[in-house]
N, CA, C and O atoms as a DFTB+ gen file, in Angstrom:
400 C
 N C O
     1  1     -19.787       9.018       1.478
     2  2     -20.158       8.445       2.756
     3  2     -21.467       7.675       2.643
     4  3     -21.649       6.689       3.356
     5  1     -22.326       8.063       1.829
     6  2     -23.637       7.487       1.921
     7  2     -23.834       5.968       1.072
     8  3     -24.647       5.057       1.229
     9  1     -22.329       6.221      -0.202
    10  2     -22.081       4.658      -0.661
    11  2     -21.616       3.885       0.397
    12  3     -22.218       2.895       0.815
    13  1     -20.415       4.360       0.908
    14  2     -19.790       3.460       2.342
    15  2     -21.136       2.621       3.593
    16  3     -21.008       1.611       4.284
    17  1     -22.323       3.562       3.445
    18  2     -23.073       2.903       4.575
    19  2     -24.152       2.130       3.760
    20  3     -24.951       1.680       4.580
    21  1     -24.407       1.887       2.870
    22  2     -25.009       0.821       2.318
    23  2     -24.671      -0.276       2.510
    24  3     -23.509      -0.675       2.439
    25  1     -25.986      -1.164       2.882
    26  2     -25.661      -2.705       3.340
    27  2     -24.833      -3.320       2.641
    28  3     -24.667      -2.845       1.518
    29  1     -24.147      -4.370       2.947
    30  2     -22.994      -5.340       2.413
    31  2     -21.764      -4.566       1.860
    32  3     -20.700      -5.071       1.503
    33  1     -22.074      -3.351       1.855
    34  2     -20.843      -2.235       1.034
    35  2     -18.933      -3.036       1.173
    36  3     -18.135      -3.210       0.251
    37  1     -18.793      -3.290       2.377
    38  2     -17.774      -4.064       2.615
    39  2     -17.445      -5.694       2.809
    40  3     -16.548      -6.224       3.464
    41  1     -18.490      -6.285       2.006
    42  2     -18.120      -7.691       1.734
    43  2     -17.394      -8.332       1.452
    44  3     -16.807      -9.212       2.083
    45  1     -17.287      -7.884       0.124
    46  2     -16.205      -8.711      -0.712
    47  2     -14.620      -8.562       0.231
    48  3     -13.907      -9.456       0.687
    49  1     -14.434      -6.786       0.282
    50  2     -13.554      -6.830       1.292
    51  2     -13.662      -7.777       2.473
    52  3     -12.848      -8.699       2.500
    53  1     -14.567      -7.681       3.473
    54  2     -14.357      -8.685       4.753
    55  2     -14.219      -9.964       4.179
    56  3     -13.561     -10.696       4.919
    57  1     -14.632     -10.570       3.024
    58  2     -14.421     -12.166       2.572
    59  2     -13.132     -11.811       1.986
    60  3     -12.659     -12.948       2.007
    61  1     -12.321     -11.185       1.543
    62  2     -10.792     -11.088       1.697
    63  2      -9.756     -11.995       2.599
    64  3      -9.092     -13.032       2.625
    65  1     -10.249     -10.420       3.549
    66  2      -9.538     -10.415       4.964
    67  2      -9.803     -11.795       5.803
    68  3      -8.908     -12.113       6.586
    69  1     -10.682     -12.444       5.732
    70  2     -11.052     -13.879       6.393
    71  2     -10.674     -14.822       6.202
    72  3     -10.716     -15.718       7.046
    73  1      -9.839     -15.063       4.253
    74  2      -9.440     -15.918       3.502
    75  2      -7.591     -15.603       3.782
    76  3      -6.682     -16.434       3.776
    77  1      -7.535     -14.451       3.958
    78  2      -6.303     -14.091       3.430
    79  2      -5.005     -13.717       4.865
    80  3      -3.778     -13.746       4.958
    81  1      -6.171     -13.387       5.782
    82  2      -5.635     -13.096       6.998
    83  2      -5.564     -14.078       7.824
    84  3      -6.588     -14.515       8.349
    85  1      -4.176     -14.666       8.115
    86  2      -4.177     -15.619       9.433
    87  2      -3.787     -15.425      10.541
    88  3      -3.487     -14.277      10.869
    89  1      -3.710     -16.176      11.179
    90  2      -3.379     -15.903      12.433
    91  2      -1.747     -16.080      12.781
    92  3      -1.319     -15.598      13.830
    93  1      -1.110     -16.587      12.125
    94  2       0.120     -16.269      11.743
    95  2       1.047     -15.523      10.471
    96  3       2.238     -15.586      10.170
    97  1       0.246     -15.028      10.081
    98  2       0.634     -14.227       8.543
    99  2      -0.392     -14.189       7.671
   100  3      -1.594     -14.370       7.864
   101  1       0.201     -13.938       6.705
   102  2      -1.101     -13.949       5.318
   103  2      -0.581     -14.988       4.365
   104  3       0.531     -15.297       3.936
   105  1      -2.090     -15.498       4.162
   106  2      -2.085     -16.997       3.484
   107  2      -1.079     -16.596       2.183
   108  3      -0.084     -17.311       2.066
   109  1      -1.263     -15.478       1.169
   110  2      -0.229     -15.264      -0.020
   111  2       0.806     -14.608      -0.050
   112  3       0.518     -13.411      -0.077
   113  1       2.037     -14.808      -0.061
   114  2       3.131     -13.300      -0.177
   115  2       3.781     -13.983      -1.647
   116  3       4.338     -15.003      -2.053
   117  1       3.287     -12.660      -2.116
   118  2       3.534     -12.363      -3.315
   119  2       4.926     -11.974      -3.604
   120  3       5.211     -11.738      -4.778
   121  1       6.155     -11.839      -2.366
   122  2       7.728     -11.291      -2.298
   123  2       8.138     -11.801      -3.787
   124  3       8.357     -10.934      -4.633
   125  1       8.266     -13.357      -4.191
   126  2       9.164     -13.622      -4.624
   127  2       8.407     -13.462      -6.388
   128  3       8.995     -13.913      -7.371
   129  1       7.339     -12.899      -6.457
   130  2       6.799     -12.136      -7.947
   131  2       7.149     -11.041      -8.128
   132  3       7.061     -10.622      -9.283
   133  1       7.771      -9.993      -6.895
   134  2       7.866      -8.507      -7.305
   135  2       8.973      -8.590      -8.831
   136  3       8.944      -7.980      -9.900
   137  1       9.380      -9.065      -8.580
   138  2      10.737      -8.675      -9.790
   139  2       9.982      -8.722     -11.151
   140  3      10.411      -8.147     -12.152
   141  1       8.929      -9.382     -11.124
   142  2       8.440      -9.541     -12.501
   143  2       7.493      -8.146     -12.605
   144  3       6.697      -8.462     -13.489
   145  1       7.308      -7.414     -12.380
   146  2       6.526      -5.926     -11.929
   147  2       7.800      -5.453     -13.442
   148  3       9.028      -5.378     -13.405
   149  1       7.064      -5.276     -14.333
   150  2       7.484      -4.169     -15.522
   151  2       6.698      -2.539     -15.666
   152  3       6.769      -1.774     -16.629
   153  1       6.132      -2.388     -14.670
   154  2       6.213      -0.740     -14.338
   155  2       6.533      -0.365     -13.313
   156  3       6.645      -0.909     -12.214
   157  1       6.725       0.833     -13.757
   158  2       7.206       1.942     -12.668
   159  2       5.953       1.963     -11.299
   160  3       4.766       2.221     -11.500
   161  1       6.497       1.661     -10.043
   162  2       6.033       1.703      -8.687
   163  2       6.454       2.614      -7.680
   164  3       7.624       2.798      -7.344
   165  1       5.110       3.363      -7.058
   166  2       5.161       4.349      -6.396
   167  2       4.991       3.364      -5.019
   168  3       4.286       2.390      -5.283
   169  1       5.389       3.384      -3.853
   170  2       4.874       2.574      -2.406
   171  2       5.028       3.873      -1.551
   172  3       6.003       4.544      -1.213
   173  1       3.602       3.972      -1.320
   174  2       3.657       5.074       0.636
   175  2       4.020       4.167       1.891
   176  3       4.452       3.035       1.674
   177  1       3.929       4.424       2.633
   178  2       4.243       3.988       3.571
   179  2       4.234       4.965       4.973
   180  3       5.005       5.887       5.242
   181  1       3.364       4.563       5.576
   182  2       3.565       5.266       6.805
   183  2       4.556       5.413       8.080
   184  3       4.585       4.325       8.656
   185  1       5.293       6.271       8.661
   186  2       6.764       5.699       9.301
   187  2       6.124       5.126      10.569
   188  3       6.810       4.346      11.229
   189  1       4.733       5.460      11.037
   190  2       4.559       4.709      12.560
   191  2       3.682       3.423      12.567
   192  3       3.256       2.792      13.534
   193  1       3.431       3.066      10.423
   194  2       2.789       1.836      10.675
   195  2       3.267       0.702      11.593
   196  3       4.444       0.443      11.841
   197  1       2.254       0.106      12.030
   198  2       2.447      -0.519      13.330
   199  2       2.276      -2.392      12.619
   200  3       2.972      -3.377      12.867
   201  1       0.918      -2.224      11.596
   202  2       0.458      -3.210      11.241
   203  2       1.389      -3.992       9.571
   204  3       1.298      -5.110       9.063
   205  1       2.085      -2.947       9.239
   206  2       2.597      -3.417       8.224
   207  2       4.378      -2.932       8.440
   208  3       4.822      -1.863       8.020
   209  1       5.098      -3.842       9.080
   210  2       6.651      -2.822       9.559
   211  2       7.068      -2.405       8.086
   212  3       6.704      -2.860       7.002
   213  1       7.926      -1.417       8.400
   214  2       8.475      -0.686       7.285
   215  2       9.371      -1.507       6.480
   216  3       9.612      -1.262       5.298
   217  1       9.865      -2.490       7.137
   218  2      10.813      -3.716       6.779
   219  2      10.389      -3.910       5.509
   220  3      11.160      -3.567       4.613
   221  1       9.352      -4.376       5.227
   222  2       8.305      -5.407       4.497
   223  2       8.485      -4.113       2.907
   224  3       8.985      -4.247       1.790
   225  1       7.857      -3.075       3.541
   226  2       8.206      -1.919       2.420
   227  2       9.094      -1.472       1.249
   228  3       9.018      -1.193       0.052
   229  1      10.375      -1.596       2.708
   230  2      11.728      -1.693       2.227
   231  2      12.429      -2.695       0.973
   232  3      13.209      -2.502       0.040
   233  1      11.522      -4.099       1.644
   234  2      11.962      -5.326       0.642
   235  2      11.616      -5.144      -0.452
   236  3      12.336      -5.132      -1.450
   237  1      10.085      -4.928      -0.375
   238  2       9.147      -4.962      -1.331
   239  2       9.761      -4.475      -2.597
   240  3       9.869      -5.249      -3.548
   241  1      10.224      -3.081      -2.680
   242  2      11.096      -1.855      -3.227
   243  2      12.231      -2.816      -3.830
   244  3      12.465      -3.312      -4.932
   245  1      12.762      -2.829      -2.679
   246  2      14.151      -3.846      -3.560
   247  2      13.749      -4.713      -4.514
   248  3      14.283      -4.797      -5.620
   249  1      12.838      -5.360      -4.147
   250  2      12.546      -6.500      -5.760
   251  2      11.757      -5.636      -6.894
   252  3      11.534      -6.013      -8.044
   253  1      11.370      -4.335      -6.283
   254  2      11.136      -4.085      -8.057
   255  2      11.341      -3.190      -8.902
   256  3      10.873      -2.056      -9.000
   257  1      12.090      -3.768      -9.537
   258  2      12.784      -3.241     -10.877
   259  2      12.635      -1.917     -10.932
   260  3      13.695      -1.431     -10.537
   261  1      11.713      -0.895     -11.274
   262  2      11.738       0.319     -11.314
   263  2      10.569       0.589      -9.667
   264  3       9.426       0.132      -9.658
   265  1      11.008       1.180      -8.744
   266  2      10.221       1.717      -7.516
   267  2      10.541       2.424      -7.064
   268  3      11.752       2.536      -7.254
   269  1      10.085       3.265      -6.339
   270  2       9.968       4.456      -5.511
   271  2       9.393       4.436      -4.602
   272  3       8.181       4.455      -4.816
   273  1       9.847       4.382      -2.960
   274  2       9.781       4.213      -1.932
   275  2       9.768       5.681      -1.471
   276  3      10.781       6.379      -1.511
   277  1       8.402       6.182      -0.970
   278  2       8.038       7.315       0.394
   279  2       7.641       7.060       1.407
   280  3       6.583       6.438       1.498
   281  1       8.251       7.395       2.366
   282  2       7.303       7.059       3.910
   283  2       7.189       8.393       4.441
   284  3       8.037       9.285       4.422
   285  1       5.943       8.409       4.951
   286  2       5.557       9.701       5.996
   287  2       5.313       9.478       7.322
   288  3       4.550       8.791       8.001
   289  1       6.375      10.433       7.515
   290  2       6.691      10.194       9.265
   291  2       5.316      10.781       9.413
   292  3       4.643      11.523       8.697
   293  1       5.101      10.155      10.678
   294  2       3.810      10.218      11.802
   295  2       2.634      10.355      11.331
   296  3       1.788      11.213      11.584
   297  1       2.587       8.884      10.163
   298  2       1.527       8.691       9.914
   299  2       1.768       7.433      10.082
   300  3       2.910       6.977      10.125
   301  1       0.322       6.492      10.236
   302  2       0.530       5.089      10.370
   303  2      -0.016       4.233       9.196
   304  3       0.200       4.502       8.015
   305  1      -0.844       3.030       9.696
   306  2      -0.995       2.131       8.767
   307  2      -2.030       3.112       7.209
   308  3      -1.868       2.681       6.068
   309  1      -2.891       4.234       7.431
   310  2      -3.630       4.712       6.832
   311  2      -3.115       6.040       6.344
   312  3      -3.508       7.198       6.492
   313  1      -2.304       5.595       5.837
   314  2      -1.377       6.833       5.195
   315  2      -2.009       8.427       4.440
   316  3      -1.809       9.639       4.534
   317  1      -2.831       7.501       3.709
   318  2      -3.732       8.257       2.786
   319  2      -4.591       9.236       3.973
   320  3      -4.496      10.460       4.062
   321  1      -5.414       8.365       4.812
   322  2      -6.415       9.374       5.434
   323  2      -5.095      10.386       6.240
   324  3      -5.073      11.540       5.812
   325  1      -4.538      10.215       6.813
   326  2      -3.951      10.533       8.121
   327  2      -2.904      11.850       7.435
   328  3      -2.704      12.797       8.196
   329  1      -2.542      11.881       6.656
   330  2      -1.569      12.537       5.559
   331  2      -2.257      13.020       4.470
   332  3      -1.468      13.633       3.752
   333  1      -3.590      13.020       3.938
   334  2      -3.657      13.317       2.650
   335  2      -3.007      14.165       1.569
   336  3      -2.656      13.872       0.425
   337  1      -2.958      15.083       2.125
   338  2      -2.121      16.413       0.814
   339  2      -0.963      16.028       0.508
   340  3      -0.628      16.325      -0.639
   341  1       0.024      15.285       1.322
   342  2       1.194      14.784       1.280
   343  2       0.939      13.483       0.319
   344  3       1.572      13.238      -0.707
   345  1      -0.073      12.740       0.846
   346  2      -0.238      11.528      -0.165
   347  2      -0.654      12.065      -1.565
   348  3       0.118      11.547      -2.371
   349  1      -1.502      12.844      -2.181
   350  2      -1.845      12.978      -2.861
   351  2      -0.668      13.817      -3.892
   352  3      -0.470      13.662      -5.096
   353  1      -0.205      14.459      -3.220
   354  2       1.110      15.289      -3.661
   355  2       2.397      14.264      -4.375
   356  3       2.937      14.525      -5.449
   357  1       2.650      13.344      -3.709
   358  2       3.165      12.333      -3.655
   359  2       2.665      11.047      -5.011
   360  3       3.470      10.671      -5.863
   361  1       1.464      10.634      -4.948
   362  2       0.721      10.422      -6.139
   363  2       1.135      11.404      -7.117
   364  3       2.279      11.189      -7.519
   365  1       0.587      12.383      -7.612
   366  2       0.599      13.381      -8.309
   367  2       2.021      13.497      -8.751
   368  3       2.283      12.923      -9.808
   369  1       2.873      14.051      -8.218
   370  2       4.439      14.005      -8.610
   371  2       5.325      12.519      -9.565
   372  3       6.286      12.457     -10.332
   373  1       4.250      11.405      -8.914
   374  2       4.806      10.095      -9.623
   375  2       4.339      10.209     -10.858
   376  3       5.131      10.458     -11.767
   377  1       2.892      10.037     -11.129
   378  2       2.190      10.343     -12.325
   379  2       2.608      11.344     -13.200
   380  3       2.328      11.249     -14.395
   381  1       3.195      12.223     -12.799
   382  2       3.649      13.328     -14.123
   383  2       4.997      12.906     -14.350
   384  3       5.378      13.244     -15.470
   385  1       5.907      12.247     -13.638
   386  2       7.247      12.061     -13.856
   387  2       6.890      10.744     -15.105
   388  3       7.556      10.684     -16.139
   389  1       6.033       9.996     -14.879
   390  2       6.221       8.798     -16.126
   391  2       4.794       9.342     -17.515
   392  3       4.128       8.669     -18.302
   393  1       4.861      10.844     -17.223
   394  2       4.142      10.873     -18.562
   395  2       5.473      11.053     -19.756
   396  3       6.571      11.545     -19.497
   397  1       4.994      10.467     -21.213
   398  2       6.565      10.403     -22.046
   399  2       6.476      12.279     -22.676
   400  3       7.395      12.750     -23.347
């Protein structure tokens, strides 16, 4: 917490979001690169995200080659905070399945 409140801590992020976020979509979609993704992909997903529909998730998954699609009901866009043990559980379970 005490890194998070240091001045400028979220810059680079907010010069992101300013470049990348429009007012009708986002300036890059990366959809039609997923297929080229040669590892294994874990995607969370929250079931009441509001800001990212589950649609988008769904696709995402389909284009790549090896993925794994979780969503956690009644959590939203912040999956991680809102869910943690589940997220982390979830992490954790992917990571040991692709050790050889």
């Amino acid at each position: 917490m005490a890194d998070a409140r240091r001045p400028h801590t979220g810059r680079a992020f907010n010069i992101f979001q300013k470049h990348e976020v429009l007012r009708n979509g986002l300036r890059t979609n990366f959809m039609p690169e997923l297929h080229k993704i040669n590892a294994p992909v874990l995607i969370i997903h929250g079931g009441l995200d509001n800001l990212v529909p589950l649609k988008y998730a769904e696709e995402a998954c389909r284009r790549i080659p090896d993925c794994r699609l979780e969503v956690l009901p009644g959590a939203g866009h912040w999956a991680q905070r809102e869910r943690p043990e589940d997220f982390v559980r979830l992490v954790q379970e992917f990571l040991i399945a692709q050790k050889p």
